[in-house]
C-alpha positions as a Markdown table, in Angstrom:
| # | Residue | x | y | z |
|---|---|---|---|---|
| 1 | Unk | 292.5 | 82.5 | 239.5 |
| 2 | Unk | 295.3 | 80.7 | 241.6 |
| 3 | Unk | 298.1 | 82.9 | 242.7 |
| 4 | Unk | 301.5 | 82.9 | 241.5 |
| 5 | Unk | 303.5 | 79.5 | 242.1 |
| 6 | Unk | 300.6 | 77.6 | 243.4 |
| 7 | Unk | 299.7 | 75.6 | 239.2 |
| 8 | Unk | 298.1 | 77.1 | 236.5 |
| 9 | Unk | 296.1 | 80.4 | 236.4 |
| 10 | Unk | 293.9 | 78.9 | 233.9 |
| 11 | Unk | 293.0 | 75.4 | 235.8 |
| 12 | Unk | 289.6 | 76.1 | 236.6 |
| 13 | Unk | 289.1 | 76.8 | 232.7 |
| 14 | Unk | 289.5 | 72.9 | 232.3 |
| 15 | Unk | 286.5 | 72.0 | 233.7 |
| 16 | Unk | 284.0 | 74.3 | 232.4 |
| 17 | Unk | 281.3 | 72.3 | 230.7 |
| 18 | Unk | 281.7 | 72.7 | 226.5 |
| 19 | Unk | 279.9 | 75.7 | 225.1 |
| 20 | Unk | 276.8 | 75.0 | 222.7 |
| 21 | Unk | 275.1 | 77.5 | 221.0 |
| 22 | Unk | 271.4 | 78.5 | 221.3 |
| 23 | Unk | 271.5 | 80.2 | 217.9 |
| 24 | Unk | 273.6 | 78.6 | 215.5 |
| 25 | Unk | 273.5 | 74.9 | 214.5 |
| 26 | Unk | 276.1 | 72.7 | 214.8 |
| 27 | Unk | 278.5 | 72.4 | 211.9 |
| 28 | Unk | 278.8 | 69.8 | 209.8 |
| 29 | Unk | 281.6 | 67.5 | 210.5 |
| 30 | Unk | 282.8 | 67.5 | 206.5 |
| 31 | Unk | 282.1 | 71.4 | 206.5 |
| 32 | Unk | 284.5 | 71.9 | 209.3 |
| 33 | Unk | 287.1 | 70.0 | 207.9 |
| 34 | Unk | 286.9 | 71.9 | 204.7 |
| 35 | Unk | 288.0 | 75.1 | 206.7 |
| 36 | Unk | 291.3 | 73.5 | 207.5 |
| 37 | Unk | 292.3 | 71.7 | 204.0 |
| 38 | Unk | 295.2 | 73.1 | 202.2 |
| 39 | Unk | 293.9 | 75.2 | 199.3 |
| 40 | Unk | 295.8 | 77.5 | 196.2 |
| 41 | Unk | 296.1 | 80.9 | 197.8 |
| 42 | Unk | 297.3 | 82.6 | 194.6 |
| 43 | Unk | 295.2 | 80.5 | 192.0 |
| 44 | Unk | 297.1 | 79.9 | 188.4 |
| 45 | Unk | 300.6 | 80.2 | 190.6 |
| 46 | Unk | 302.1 | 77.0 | 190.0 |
| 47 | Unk | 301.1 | 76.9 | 186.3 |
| 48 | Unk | 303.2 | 80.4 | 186.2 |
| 49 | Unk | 306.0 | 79.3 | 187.8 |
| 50 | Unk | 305.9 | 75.9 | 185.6 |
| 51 | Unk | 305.7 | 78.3 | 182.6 |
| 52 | Unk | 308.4 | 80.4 | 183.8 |
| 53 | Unk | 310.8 | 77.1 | 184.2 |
| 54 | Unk | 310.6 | 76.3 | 180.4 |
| 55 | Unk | 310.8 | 79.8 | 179.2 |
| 56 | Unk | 314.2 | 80.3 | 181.0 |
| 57 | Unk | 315.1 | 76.0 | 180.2 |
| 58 | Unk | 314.6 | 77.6 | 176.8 |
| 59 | Unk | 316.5 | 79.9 | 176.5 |
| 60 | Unk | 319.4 | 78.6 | 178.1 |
| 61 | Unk | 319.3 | 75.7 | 175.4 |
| 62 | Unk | 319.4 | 78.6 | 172.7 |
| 63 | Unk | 322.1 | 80.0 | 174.4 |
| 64 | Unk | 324.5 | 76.8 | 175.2 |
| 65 | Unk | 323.1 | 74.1 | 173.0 |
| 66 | Unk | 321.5 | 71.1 | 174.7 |
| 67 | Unk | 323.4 | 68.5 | 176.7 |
């Protein structure tokens, strides 16, 4: 490591040839991309909410009438 002042600590890291493993093959390039795609955390939570929106549009139309 380079001392204070003199660039980055972590320079020599740059240049280290790319790790491949021994044991495990190499992923699929459509199987890694899967790990990073946006996906429903809390399944059946927008069809709640949505559910939720009419109930209280409901009953605030058979409360005040609708427009």
């Amino acid at each position: 490591m380079k001392e204070a002042g003199t660039g980055s600590a972590y320079e020599e890291l740059l240049y280290l040839p790319h790790h491949v493993s021994d044991v495990h093959p190499r992923m699929a390039m459509i199987d890694r991309a899967a790990q990073f795609a946006p996906f429903a955390a809390l399944t059946g939570y927008e069809e709640a909410v949505d559910e939720c929106i009419k109930r209280m549009e409901e009953e605030v139309e058979n409360e005040y009438g609708k427009d």
